[in-house]
C-alpha positions as CSV (number, residue, x, y, z in Angstrom):
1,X,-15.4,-41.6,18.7
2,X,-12.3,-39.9,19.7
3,X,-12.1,-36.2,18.0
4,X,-10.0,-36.1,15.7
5,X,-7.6,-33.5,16.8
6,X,-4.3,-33.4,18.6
7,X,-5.7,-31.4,21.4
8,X,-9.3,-30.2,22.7
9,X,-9.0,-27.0,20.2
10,X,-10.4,-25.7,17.0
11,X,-7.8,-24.7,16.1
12,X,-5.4,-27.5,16.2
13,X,-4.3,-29.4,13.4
14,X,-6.4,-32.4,12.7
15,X,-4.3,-35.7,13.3
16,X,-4.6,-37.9,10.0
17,X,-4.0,-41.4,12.8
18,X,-7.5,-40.6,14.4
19,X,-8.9,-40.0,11.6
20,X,-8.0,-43.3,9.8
21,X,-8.8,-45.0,13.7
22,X,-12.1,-43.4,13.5
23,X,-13.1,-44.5,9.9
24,X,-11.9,-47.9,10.9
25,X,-14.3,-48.3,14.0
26,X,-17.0,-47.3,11.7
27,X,-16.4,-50.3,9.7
28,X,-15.6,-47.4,6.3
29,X,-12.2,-48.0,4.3
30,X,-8.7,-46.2,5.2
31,X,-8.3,-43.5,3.1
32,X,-7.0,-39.9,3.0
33,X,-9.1,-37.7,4.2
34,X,-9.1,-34.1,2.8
35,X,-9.1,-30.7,5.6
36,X,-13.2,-29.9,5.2
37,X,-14.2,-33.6,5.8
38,X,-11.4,-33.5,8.9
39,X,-13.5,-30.1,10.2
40,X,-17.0,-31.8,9.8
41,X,-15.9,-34.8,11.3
42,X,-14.7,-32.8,14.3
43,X,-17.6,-31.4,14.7
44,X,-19.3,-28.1,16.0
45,X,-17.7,-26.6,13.2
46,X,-21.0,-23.4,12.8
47,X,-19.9,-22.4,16.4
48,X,-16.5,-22.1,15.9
49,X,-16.4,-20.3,12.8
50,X,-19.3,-18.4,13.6
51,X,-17.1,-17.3,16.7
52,X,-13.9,-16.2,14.9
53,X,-15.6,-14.4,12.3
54,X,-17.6,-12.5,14.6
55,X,-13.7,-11.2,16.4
56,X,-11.8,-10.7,13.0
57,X,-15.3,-8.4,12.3
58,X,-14.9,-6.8,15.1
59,X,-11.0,-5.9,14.5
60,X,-11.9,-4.5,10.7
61,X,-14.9,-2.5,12.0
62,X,-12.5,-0.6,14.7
63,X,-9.7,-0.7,11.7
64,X,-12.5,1.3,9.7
65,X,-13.4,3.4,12.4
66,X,-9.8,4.4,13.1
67,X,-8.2,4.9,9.7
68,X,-11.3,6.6,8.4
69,X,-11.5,8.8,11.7
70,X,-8.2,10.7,10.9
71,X,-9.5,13.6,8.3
72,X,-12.4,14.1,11.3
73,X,-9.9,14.4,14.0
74,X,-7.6,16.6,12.1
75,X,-10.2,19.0,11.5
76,X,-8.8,22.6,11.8
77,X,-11.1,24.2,14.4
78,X,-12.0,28.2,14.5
79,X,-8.6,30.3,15.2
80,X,-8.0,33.3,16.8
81,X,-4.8,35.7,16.7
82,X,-3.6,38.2,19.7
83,X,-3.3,41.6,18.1
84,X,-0.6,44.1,19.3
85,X,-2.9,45.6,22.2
86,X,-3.1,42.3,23.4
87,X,-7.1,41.5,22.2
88,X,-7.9,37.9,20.7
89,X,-9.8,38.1,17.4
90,X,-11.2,36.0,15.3
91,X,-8.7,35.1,12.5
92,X,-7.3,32.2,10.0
93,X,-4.6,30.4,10.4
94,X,-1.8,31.2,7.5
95,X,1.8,32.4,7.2
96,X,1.3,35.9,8.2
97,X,-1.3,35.1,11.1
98,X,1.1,32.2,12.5
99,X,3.9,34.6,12.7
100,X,2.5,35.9,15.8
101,X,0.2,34.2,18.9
102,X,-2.6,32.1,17.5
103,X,-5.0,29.8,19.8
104,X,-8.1,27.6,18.8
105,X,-11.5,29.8,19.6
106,X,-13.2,29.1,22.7
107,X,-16.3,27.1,22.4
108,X,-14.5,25.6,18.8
109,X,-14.4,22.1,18.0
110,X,-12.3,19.7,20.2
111,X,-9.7,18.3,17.3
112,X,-6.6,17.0,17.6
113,X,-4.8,20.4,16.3
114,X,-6.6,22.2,18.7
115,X,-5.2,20.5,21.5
116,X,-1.6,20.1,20.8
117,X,-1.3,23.1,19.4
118,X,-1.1,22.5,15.6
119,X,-3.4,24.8,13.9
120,X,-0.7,26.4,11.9
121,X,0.7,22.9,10.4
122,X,-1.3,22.3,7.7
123,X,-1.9,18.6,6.5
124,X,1.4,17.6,7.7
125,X,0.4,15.7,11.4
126,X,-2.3,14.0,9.7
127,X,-0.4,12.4,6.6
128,X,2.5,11.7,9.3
129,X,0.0,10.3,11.6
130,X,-1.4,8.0,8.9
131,X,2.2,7.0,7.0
132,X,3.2,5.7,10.7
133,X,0.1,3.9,11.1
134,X,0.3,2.1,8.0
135,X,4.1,1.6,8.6
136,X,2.9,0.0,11.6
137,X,0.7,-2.2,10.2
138,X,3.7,-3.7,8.0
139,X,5.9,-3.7,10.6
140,X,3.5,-5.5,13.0
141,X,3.4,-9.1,11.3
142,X,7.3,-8.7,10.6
143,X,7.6,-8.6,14.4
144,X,4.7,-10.7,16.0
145,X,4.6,-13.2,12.9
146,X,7.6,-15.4,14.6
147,X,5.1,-15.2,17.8
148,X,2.5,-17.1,16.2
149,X,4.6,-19.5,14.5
150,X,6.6,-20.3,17.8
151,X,4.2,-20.2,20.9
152,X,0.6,-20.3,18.2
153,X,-1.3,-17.9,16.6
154,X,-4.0,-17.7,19.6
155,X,-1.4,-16.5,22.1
156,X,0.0,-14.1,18.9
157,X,-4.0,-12.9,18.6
158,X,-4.5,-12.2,21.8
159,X,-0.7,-10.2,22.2
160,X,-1.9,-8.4,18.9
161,X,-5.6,-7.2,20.1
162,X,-4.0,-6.5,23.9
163,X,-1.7,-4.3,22.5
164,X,-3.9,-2.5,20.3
165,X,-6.4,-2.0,23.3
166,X,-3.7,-0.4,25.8
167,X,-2.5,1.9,22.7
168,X,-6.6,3.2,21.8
169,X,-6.8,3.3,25.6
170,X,-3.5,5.9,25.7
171,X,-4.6,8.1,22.8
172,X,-7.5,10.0,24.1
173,X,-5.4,10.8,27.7
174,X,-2.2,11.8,25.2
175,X,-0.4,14.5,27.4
176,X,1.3,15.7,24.2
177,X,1.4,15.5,20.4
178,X,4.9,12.9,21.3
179,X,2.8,10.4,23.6
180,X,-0.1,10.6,20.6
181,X,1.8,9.7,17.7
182,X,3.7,6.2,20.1
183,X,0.5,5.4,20.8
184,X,-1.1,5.7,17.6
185,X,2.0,3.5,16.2
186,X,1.2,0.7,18.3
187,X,-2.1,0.5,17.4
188,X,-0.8,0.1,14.1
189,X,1.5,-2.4,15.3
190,X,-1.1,-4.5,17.1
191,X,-3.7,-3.8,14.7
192,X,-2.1,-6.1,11.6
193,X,-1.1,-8.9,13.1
194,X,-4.8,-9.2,14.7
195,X,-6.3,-9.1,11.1
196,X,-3.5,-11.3,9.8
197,X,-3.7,-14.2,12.2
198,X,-8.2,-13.6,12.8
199,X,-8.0,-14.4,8.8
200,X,-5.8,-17.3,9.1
201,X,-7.8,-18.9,12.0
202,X,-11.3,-18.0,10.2
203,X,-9.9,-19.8,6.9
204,X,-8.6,-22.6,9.3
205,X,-12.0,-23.5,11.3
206,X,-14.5,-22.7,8.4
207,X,-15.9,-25.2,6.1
208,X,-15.8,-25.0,2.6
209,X,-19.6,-22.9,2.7
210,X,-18.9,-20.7,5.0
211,X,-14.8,-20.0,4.1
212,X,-15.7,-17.5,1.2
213,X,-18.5,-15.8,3.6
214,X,-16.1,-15.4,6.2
215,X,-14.1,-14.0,4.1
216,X,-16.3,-11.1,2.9
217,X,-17.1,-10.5,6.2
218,X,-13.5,-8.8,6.4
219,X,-13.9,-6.6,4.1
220,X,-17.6,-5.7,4.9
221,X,-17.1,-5.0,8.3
222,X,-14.0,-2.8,7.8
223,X,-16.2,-1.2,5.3
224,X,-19.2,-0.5,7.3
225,X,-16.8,1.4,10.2
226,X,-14.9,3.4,7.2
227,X,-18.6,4.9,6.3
228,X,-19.9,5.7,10.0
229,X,-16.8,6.8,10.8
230,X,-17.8,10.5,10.0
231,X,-21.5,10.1,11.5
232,X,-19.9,8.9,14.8
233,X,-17.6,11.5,14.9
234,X,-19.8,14.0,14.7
235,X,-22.2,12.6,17.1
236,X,-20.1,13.6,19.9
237,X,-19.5,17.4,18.2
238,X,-16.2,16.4,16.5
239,X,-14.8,15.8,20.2
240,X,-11.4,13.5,19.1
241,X,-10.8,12.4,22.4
242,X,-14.8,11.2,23.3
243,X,-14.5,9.1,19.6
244,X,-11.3,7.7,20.4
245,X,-12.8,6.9,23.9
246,X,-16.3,5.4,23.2
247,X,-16.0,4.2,19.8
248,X,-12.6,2.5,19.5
249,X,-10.9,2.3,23.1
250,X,-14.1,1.0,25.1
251,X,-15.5,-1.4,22.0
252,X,-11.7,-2.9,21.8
253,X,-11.3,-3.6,26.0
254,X,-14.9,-5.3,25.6
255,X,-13.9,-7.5,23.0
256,X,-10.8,-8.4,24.7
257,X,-12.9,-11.6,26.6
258,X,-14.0,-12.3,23.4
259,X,-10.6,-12.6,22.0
260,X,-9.3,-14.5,25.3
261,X,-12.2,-17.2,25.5
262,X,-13.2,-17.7,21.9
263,X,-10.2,-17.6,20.2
């Protein structure tokens, strides 16, 4: 029997002509045939679904990881203010201390204030850092939604999760708080579109038992990265730059053949 889809995909439309053809050499009466009897007549339908749920997991679990990972990162580390003689002691960063030299302590924790040099700006590059990446994450289906709908929402999936890789991959090796905030942006960017069009394929490939469990699976897996977020964090000693390294950068480059051959 011929399958009965335009091209050898599962994610191709299913073409109502081969469907009738099919039901025809099978001796059963013309008749329309309805999207979840089109996906089990095409068959293998478990492995494909099984296979984008899995990747649209993986893309919420990093999501979690990430948005959940900024109030760790941001943590203001030990400070310490250079008195008149020219000594470094211990201190806390406020508006009298900040009016002269102040440094993070030696030996303190590795956060993202400590190393650009922001432990006299409050909250204010953390809720900047989040309003851009949720910005992003608007802005990214505005821009790579037309990608989908023009060239296919594999080749917009793949531009989506390639993007987000190269921008996790830039954050840890920031030079400065400028480079940091781009590349945080594009992960935004990249991030949405990759959730948007992994939910449209899942819905697309799934059969009618499996659509609302694939759906949960969304949710669940951005939900499980949101609560180890903290653990993980502190498993490498509140270092920002080894969690944005070995937790989201490294786990998003590995998933990338995943993306490129299941998908």
């Amino acid at each position: 029997m011929d399958k009965p889809f335009d091209r050898q995909s599962p994610l191709s439309k299913p073409s109502t002509s081969h469907l009738h053809e099919s039901l025809l050499e099978e001796g059963l009466p013309e008749r329309t045939v309805n999207y979840d009897e089109a996906i089990k007549m095409a068959g293998d339908e478990n492995k494909y679904q099984k296979r984008i749920g899995a990747l649209v997991a993986l893309g919420m679990f990093i999501a979690g990881l990430q948005v959940m990972g900024f109030p760790f990162v941001f943590r203001q580390p030990e400070a310490q203010c250079q008195q008149e003689n020219g000594a470094w002691t211990d201190c806390t960063a406020d508006e009298h201390t900040c009016a002269h030299p102040i440094r993070a302590k030696p030996g303190s924790i590795n956060s993202i204030p400590s190393t650009f040099g922001l432990l006299c700006e409050s909250d204010h590059p953390r809720i900047l850092i989040e309003t851009l990446y949720m910005v992003a994450s608007g802005l990214g289906v505005v821009f790579l939604g037309p990608i989908g709908d023009r060239f296919g929402k594999r080749v917009a999936l793949l531009i989506s999760y390639l993007v987000t890789c190269l921008s996790l991959l830039i954050c840890p090796f920031s030079p400065n708080w400028i480079v940091f905030i781009v590349a945080v942006f594009l992960s935004g960017l990249g991030r949405a579109p990759y959730i948007y069009y992994g939910f449209q394929l899942l819905v697309e490939v799934s059969n009618e038992k499996f659509r609302a469990f694939g759906t949960l699976i969304m949710g669940v897996s951005f939900a499980i990265g949101a609560a180890l977020a903290g653990a993980l964090i502190q498993s490498v000693d509140f270092n920002w730059q080894h969690f944005y390294l070995f937790f989201l950068s490294i786990p998003s480059m590995l998933g990338f053949p995943l993306v490129y051959f299941w998908a």
